[in-house]
C-alpha positions in Angstrom: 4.8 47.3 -12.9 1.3 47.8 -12.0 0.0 46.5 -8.7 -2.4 44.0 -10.1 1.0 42.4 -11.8 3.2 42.4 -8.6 0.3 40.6 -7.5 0.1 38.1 -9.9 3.7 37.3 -9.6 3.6 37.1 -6.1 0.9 34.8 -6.3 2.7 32.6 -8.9 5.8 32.8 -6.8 3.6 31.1 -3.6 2.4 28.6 -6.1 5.6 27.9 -6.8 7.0 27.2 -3.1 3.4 25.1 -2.7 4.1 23.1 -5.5 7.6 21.7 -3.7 6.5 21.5 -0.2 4.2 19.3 -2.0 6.0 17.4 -3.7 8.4 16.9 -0.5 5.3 15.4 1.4 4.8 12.8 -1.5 8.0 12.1 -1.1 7.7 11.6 2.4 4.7 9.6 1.8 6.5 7.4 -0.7 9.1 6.5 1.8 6.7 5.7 4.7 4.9 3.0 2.1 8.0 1.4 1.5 9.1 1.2 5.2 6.0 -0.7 5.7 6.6 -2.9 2.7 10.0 -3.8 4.1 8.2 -3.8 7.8 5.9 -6.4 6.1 8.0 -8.3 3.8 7.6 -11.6 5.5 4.4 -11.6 5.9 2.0 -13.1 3.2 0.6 -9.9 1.1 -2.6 -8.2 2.3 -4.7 -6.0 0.6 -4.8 -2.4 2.9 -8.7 -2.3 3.4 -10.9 1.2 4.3 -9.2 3.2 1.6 -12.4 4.7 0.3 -13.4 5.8 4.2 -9.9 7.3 4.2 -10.6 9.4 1.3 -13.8 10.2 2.1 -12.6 11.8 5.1 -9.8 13.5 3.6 -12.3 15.1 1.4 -14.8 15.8 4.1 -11.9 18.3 5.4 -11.3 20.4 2.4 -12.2 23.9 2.5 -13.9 23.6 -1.4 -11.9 25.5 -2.9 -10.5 22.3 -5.0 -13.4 20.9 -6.2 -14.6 17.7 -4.5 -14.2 15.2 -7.6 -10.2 16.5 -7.8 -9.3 15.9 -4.7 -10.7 12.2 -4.4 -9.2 11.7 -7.7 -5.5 13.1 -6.8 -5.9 10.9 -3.6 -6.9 7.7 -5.6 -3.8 8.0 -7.5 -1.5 8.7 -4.8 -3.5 5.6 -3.0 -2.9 3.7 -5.9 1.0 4.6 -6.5 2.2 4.2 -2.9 0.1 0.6 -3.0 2.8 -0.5 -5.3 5.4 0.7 -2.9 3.9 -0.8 -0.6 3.2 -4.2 -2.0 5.8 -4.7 -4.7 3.9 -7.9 -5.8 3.3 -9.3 -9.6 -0.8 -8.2 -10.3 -2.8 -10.4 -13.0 -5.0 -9.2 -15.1 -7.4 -10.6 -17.7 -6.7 -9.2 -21.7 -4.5 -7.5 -23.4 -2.1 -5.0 -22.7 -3.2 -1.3 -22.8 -6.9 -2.8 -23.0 -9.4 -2.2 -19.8 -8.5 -4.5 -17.5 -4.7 -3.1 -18.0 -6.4 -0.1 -17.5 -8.5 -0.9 -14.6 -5.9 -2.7 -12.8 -2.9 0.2 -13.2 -6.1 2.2 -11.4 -6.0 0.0 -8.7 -2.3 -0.5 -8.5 -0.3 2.5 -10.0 1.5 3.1 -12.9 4.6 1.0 -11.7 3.2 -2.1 -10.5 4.5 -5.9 -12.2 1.6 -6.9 -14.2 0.6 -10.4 -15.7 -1.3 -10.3 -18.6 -3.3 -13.0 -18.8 -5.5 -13.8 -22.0 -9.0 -15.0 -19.6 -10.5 -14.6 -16.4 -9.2 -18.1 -15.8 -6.0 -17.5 -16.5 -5.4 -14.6 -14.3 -6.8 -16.8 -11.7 -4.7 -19.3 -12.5 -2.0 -16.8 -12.0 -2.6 -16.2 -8.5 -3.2 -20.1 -7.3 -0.1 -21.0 -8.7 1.4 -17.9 -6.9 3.0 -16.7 -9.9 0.7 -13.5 -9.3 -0.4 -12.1 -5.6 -3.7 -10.7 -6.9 -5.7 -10.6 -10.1 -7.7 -8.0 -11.4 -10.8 -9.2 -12.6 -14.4 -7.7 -14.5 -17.5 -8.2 -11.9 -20.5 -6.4 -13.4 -21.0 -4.2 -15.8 -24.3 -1.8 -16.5 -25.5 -3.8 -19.3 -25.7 -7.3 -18.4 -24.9 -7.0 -14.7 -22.6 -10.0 -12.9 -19.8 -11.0 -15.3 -20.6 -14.8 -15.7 -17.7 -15.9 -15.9 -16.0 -14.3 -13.3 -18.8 -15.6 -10.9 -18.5 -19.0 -12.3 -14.5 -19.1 -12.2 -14.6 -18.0 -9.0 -17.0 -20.3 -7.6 -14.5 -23.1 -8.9 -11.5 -21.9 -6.9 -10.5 -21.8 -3.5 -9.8 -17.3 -3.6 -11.6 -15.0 -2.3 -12.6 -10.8 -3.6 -10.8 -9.2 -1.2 -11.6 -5.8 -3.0 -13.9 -4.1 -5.8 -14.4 -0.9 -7.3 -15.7 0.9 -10.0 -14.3 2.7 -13.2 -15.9 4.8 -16.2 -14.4 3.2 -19.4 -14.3 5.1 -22.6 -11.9 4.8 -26.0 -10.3 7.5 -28.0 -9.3 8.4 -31.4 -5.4 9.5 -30.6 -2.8 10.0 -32.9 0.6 12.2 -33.3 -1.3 15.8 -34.5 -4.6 15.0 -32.3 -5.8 16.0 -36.1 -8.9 14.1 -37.2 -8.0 15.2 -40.5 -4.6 13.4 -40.9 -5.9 10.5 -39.7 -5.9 8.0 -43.0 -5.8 4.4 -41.3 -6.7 3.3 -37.5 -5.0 0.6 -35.7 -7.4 -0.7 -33.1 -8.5 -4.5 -31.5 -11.1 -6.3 -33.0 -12.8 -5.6 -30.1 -12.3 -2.0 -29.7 -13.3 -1.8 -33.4 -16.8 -3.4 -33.0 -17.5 -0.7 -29.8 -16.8 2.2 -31.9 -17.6 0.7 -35.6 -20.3 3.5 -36.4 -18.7 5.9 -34.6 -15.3 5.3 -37.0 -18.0 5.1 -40.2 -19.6 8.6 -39.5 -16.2 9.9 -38.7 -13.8 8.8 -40.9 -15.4 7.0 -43.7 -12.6 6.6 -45.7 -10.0 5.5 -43.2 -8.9 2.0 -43.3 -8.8 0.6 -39.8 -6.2 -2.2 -39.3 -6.6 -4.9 -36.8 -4.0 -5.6 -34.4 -3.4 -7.8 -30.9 -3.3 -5.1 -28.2 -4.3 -1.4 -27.5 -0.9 -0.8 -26.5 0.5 -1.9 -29.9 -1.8 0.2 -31.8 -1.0 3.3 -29.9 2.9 2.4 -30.6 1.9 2.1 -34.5 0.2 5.4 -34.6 3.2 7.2 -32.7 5.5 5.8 -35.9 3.5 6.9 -38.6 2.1 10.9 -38.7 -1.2 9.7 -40.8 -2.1 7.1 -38.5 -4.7 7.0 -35.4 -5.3 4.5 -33.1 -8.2 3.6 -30.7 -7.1 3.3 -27.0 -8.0 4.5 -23.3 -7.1 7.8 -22.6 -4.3 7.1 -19.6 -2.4 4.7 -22.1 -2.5 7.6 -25.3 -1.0 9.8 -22.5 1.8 7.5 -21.7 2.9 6.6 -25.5 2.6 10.7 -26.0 -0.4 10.6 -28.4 -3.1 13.7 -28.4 -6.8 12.9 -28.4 -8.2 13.6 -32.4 -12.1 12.2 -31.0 -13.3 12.0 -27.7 -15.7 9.3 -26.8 -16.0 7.3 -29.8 -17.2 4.1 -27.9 -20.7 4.2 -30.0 -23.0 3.7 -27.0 -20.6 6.0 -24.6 -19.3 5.9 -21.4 -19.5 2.4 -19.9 -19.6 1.8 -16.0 -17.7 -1.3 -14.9 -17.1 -2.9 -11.9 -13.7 -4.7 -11.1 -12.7 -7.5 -8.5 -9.5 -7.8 -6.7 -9.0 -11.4 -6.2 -6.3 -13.0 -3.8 -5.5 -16.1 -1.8 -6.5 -14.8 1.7 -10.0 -13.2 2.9 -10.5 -9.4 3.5 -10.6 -7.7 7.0 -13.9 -5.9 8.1 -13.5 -2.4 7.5 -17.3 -1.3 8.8 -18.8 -0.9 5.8 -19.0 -3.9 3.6 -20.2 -6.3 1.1 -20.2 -9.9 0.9 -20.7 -12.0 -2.3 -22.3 -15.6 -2.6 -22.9 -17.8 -5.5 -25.5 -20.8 -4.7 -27.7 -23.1 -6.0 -31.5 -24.1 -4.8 -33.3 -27.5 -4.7 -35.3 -27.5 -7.2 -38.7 -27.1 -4.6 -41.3 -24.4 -4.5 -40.4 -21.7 -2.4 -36.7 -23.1 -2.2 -35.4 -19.5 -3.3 -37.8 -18.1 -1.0 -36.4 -19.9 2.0 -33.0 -19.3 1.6 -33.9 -15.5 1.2 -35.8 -15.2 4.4 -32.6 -16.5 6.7 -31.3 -13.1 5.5 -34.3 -11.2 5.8 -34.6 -12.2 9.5 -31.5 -11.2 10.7 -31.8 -7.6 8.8 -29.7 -8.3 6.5 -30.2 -6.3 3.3 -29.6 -7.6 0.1 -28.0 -5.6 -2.8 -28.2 -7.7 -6.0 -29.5 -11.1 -6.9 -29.2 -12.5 -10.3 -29.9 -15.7 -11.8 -28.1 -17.0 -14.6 -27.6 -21.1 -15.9 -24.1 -22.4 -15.5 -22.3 -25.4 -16.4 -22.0 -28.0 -13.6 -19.0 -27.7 -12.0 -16.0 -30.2 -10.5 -16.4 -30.9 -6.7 -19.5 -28.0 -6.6 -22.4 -28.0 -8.9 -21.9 -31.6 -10.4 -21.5 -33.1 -6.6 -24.8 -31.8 -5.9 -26.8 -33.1 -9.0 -24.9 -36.0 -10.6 -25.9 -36.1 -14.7 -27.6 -32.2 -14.7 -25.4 -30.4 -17.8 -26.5 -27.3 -16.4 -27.8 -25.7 -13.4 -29.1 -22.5 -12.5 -26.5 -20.5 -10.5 -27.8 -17.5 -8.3 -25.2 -14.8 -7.3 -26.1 -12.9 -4.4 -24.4 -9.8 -2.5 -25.4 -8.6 1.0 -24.7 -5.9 3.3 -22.3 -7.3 5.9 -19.1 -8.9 6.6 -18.6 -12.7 6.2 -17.1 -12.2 9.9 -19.9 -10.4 10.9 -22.4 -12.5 13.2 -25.2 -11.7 11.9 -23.9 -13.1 8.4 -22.0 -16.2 9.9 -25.7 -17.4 11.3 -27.7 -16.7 8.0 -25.0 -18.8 6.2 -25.1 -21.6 8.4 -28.8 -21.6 7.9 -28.6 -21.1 4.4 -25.7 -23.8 3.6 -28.2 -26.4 5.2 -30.9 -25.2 2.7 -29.1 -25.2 -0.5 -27.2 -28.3 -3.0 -24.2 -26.0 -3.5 -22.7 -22.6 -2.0 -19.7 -20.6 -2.3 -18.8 -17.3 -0.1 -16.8 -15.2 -2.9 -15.6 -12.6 -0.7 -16.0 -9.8 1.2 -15.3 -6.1 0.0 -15.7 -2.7 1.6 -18.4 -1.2 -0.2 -18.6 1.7 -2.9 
């Protein structure tokens, strides 16, 4: 054996006893998220806040030789898994299963979470008032058309609160039981995530007969069955029905950025670096908007996104505030602060005086 090879082996062999003293701190980890779990089993379930300063410090302390974006993704998922030990809880979501908010919320929550489906934003809502869910996973903004409307306007007509957000890249794959394009004879796929990849599916497989069905999840089960059928899913959800990508990327405008919101019954802790979300309406007055902006701008408080958007009047909010108007026009604002934060608590006093209708959303440690 040559001494480059006894190297190699030796090296594998170290790998090898890595790989369980790793997997015995997991473990270890694992057990420490369930003692709090049990530790907090009585106690109304809270969200853990500062995860993304936790990792961010983690990663700080690598040497580099695992490459930055690795490591905070092996960490997000551990995050994520240990969250369910920790808070065995029933999580909402809003669509089908195997679709992206599935997706996004088994991101959030870990593979072994109890989800609740739930066919609308509303309805996952509706989950977690009625306590049949502890929190629901819900779309906030996307890079096309910014603040999810509906969200902002379901939210604005309940008494929860974002206690979290965060980001994921969405994308769709062709998968199917070869990962051969070329076998591929019919697609199973949503209606939905049909239309986001209809050219794609024309220029690549022009002769394949795509078949409509309710959820991603069902599609990837057909293809599984049948060896000349593909399906169109997320990539996490081919891996788990043990599928293998034929396409990659065939959403026809690529990647898309979304933003989520974890929505519960009780308002987030500070965690030092934060956001806070407000939905509001103006009298209709010149320089109304302008006014309401300035009790921010006095106290330095910077403002991340405002938006505009009509909305229908609402029980007990918009409607109080301007009897007879079918619509009014519904500004969502996010600042840089905490809603505890002093600073914040003054501008909204001010601001509340100022305005026919206002709703604090939540506040969410920042990206």
């Amino acid at each position: 054996m040559s001494d480059k090879k006894r190297e190699v082996d030796e090296a594998r062999q170290e790998m090898a006893k890595v790989d369980g003293q790793l997997l015995a701190l997991l473990d270890r980890r694992a057990k420490l998220s369930r003692r709090v779990g049990e530790l907090r089993k009585d106690v109304l379930p809270v969200l853990p806040q500062g995860e993304r300063a936790q990792i961010a410090a983690i990663v700080a302390h690598g040497s580099g030789d695992m490459p930055e974006g690795a490591v905070r993704g092996i960490f997000r998922e551990i995050f994520a898994t240990c969250l369910a030990l920790e808070l065995p809880v029933p999580v909402a979501y809003a669509g089908s299963e195997g679709g992206t908010g599935h997706v996004a919320a088994r991101a959030r929550f870990g593979v072994t979470a109890n989800y609740v489906p739930a066919e609308t934003v509303a309805a996952a809502l509706d989950e977690v008032t009625r306590q049949r869910a502890a929190f629901a996973v819900v779309p906030f903004e996307t890079r096309a058309d910014g603040p999810v409307q509906t969200t902002i306007v379901q939210l604005t007509a309940s008494d929860l609160k974002i206690v979290a957000c965060f980001e994921l890249s969405q994308n769709l794959q062709l998968v199917g039981r070869t990962g051969n394009v070329a076998d591929v004879e019919k697609v199973y796929a949503t209606a939905a995530d049909h239309a986001l990849c209809e050219r794609t599916l024309a220029r690549e497989l022009p002769k394949a007969k795509v078949l409509d069905v309710k959820s991603p999840l069902l599609a990837c089960q057909f293809a599984a069955e049948d060896h000349g059928a593909a399906a169109i899913a997320h990539l996490d959800l081919a891996t788990q029905t043990g599928l293998e990508v034929a396409l990659k990327n065939v959403r026809d405008e690529g990647d898309d950025r979304v933003r989520y919101a974890v929505v519960g019954t009780r308002p987030s802790s500070r965690t030092g670096n934060d956001l806070t979300a407000l939905a509001l309406a103006v009298a209709d007055a010149p320089g109304a908007l302008h006014g309401i902006l300035s009790q921010f701008a006095e106290r330095g408080i910077n403002l991340t996104r405002i938006q505009s958007r009509p909305a229908p009047a609402l029980r007990g909010g918009l409607a109080a505030a301007s009897e007879g108007d079918a619509w009014q026009y519904l500004f969502f604002i996010e600042v840089v602060g905490h809603a505890t934060d002093r600073n914040v608590v003054a501008a909204l006093e001010d601001v509340k005086r100022q305005t026919k209708f206002l709703k604090l959303l939540g506040s969410y440690e920042a990206p």
